[in-house]
Residue frames as a rotation matrix with the C-alpha (Angstrom) as fourth column:
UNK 1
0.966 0.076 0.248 -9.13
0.111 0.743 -0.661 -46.90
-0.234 0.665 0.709 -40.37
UNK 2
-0.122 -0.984 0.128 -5.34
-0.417 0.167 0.893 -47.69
-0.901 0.056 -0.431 -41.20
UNK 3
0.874 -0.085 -0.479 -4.40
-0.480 0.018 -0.877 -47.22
0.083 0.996 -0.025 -45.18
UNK 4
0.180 -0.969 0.169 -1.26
0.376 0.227 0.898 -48.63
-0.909 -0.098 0.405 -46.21
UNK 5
0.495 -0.405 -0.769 0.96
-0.852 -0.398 -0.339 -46.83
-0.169 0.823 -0.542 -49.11
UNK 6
0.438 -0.481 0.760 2.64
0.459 0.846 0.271 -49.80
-0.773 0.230 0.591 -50.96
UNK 7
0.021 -0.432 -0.902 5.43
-0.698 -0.652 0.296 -48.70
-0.716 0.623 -0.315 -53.47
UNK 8
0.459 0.378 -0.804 5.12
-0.887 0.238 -0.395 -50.07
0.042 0.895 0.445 -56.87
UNK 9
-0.259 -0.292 -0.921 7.59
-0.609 0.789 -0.079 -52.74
0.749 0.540 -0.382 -56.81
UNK 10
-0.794 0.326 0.513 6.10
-0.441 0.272 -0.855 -53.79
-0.419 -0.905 -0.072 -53.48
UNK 11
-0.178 0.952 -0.250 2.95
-0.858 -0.275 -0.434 -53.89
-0.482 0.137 0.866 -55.30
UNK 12
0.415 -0.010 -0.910 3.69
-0.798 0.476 -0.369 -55.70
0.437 0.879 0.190 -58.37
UNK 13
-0.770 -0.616 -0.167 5.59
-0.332 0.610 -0.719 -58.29
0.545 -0.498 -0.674 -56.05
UNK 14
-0.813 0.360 0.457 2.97
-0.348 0.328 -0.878 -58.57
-0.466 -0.873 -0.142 -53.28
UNK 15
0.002 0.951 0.310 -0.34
-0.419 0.282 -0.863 -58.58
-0.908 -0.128 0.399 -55.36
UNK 16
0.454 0.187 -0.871 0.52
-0.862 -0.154 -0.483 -59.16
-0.224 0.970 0.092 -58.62
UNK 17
0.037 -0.613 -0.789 3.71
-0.755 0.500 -0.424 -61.97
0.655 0.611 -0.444 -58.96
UNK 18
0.673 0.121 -0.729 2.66
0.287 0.866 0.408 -63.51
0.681 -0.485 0.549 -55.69
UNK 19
0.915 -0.248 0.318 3.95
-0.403 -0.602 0.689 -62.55
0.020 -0.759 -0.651 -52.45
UNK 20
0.477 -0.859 0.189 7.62
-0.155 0.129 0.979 -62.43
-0.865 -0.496 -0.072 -51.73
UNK 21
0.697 -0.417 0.583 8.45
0.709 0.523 -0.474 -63.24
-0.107 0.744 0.660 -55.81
UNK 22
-0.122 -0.907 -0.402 11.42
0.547 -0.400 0.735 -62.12
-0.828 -0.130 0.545 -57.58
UNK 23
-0.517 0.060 0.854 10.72
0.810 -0.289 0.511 -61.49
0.277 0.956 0.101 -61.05
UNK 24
-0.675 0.217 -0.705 10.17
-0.036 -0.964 -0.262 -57.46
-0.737 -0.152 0.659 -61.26
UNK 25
0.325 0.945 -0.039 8.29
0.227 -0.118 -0.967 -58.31
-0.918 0.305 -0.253 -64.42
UNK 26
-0.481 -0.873 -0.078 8.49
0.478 -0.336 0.811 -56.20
-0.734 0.353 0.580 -67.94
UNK 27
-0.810 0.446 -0.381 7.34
-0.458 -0.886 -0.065 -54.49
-0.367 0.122 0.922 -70.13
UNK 28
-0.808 0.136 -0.573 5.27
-0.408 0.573 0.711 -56.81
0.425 0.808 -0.408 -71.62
UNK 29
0.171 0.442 -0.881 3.11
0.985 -0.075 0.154 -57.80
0.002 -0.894 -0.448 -68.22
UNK 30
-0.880 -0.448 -0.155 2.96
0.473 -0.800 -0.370 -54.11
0.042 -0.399 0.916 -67.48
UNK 31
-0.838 0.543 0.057 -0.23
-0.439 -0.732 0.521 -53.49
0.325 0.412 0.852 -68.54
UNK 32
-0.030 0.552 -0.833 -1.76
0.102 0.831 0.547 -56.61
0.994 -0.068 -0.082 -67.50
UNK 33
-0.423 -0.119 -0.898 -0.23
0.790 0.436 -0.430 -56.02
0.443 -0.892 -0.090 -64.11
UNK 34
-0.925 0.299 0.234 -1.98
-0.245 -0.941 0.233 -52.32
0.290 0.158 0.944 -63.82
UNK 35
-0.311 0.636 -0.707 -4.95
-0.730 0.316 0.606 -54.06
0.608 0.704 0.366 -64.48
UNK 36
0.045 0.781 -0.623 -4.74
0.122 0.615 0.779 -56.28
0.992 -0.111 -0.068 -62.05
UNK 37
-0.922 -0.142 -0.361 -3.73
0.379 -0.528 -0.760 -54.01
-0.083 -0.837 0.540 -59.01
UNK 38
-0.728 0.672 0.134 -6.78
-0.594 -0.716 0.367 -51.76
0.342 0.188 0.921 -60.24
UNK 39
0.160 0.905 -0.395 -9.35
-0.211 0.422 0.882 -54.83
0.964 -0.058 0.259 -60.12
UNK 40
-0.436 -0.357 -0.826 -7.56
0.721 0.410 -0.558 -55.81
0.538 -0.839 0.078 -56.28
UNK 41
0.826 0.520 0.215 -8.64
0.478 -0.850 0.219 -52.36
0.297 -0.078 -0.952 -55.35
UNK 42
-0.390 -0.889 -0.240 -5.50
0.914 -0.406 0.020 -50.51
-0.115 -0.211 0.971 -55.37
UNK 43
0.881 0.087 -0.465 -6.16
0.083 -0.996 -0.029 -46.37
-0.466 -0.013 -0.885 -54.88
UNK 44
-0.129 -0.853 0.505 -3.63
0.874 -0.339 -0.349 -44.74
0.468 0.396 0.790 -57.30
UNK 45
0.874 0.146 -0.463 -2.64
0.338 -0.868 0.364 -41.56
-0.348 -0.475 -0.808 -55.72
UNK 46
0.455 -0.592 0.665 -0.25
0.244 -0.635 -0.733 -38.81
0.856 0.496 -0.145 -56.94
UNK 47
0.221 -0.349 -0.911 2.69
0.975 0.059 0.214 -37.65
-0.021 -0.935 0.353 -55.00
UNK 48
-0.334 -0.274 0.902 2.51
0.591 -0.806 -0.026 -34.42
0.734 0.524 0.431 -56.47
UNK 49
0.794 0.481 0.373 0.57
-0.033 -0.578 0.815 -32.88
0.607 -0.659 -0.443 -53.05
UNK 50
0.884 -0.453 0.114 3.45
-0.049 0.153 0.987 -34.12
-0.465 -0.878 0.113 -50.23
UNK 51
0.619 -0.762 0.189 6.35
0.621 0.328 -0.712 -33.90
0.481 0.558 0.676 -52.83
UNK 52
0.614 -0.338 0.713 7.48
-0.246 -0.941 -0.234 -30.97
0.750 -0.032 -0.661 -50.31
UNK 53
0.760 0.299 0.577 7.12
-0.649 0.389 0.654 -33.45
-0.029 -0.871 0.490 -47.76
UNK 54
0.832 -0.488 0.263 9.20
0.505 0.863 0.004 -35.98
-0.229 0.130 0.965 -49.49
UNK 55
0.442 -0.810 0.386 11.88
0.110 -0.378 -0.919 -33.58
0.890 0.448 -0.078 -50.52
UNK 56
0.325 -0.161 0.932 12.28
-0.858 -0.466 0.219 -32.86
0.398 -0.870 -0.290 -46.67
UNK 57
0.898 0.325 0.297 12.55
-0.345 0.938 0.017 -36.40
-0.273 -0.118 0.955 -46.12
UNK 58
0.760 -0.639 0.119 15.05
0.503 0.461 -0.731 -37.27
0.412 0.616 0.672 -48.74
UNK 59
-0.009 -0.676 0.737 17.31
-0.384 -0.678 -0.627 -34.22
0.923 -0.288 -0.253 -47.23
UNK 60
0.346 -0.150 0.926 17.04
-0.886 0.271 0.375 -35.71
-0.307 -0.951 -0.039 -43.18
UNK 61
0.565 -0.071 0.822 17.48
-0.307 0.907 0.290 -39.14
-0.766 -0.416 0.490 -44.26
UNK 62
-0.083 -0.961 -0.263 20.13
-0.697 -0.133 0.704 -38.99
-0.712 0.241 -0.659 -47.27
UNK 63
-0.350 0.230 0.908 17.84
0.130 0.972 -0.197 -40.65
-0.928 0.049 -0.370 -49.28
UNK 64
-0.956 0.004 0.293 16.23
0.291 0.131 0.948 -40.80
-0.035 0.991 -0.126 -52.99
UNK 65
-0.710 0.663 0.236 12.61
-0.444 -0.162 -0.881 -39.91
-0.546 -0.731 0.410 -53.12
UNK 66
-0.340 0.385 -0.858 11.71
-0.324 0.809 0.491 -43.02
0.883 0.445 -0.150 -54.99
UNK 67
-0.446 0.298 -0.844 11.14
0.723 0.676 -0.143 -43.88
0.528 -0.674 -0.517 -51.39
UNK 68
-0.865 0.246 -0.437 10.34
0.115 -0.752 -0.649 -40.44
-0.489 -0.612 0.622 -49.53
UNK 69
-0.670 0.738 -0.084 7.70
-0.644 -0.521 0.560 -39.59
0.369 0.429 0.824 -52.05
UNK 70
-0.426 0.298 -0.854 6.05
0.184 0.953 0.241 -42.65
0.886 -0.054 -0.461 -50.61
UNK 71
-0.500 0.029 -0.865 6.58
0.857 0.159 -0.490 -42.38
0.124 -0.987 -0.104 -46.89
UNK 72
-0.963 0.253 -0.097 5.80
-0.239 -0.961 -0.137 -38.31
-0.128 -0.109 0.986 -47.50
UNK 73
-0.408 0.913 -0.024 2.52
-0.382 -0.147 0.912 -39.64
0.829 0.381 0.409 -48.97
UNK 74
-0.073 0.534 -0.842 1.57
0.606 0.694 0.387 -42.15
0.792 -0.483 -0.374 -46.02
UNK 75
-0.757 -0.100 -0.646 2.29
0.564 -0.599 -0.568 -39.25
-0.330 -0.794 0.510 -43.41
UNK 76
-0.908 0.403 -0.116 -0.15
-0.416 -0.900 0.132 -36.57
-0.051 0.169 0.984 -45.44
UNK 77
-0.192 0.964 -0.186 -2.85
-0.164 0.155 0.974 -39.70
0.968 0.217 0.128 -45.73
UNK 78
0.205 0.486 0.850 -4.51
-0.944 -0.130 0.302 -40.01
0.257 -0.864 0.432 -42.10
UNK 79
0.535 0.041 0.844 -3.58
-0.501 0.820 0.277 -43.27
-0.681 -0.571 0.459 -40.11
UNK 80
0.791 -0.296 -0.536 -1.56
-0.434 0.346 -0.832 -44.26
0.432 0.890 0.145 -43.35
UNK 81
0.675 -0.700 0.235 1.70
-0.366 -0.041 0.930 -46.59
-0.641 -0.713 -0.284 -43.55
UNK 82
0.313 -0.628 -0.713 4.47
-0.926 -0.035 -0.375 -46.96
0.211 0.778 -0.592 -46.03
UNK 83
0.888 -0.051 0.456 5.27
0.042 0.999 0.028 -50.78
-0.457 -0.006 0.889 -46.67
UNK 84
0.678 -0.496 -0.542 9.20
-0.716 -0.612 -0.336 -51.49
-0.165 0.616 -0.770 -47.59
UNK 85
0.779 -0.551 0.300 11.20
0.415 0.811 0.412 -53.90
-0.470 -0.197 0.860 -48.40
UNK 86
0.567 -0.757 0.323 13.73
0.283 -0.189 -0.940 -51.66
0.773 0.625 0.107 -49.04
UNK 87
0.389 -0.315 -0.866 16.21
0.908 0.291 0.302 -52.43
0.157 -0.903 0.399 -45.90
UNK 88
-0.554 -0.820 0.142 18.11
0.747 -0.566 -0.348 -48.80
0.366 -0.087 0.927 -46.34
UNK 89
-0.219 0.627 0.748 15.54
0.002 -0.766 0.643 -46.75
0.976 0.142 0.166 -46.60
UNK 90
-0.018 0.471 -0.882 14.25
0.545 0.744 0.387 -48.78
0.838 -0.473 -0.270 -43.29
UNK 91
-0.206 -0.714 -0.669 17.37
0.951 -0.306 0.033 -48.62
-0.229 -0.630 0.742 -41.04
UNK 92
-0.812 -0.299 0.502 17.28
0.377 -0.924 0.059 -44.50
0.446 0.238 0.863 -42.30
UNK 93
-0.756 0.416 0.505 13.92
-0.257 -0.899 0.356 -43.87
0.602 0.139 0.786 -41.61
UNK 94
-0.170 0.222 -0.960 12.10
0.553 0.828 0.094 -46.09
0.816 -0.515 -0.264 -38.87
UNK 95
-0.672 -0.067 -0.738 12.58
0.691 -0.416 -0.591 -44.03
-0.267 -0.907 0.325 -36.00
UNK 96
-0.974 0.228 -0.005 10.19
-0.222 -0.940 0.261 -41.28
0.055 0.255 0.965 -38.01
UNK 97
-0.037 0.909 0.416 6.85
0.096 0.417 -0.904 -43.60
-0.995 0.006 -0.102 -37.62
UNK 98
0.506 0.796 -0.332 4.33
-0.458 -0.078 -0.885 -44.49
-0.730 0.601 0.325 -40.33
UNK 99
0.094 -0.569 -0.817 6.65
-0.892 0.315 -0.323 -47.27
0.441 0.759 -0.478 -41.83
UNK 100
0.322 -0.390 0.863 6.78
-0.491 0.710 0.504 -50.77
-0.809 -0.586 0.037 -41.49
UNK 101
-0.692 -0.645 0.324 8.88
-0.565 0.764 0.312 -53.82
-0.449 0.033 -0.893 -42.79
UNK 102
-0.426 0.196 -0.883 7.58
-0.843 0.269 0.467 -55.66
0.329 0.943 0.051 -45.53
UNK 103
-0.358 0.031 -0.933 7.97
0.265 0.962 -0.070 -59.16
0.895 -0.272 -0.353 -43.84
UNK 104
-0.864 0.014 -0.503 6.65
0.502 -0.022 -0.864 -57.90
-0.023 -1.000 0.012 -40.66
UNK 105
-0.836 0.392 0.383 3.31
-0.370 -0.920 0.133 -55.71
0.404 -0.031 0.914 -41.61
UNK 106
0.360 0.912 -0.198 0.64
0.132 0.160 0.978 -58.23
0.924 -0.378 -0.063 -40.52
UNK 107
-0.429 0.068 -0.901 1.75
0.883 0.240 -0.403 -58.60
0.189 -0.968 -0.163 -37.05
UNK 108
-0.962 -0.164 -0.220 1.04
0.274 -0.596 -0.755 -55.08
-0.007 -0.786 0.618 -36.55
UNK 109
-0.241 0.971 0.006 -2.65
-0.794 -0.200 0.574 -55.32
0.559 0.134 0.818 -37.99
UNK 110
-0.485 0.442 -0.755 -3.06
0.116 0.888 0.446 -58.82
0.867 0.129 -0.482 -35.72
């Protein structure tokens, strides 16, 4: 079976404001949008196991681990992949597997 890790603003974008929107939300829709990731069946999951992972990450790829803590998680979950639509991160980390391109993730499930 093939999980995907979606980072939050992925999330709140893809299931919540309607694929591809702009509006990040606020605080005000925060709770509502919780709510309705939870009823979609979203798995919340802590990066507090693979945060070693994601520090290692952030240090090869010169990156933040607003995004490593992610990718670190989709590597530590079996068959897992990190959704981004964050193009740096991408171009940095692509070549490492277990990441795909926002605009590009169905093809690889067709």
């Amino acid at each position: 079976m093939i999980e995907l890790v979606v980072d939050a603003s992925v999330a709140v974008k893809w299931f919540v404001r309607g694929q591809w929107a702009t509006s990040e939300g606020n605080v005000d829709t925060a709770q509502d949008d919780v709510r309705l990731l939870s009823e979609a069946g979203m798995e919340w999951c802590s990066p507090g196991e693979s945060m070693a992972d994601a520090m290692r990450l952030a240090h090869q790829t010169q990156h933040h681990l607003f995004d490593t803590a992610y990718h670190a998680l989709a590597f530590q979950r079996k068959g897992a992949f990190l959704i981004t639509a964050d193009r740096r991160y991408f171009q940095k980390a692509a070549s490492l597997g277990r990441l795909l391109w926002l605009e590009d993730w169905r093809r690889v499930f067709e």
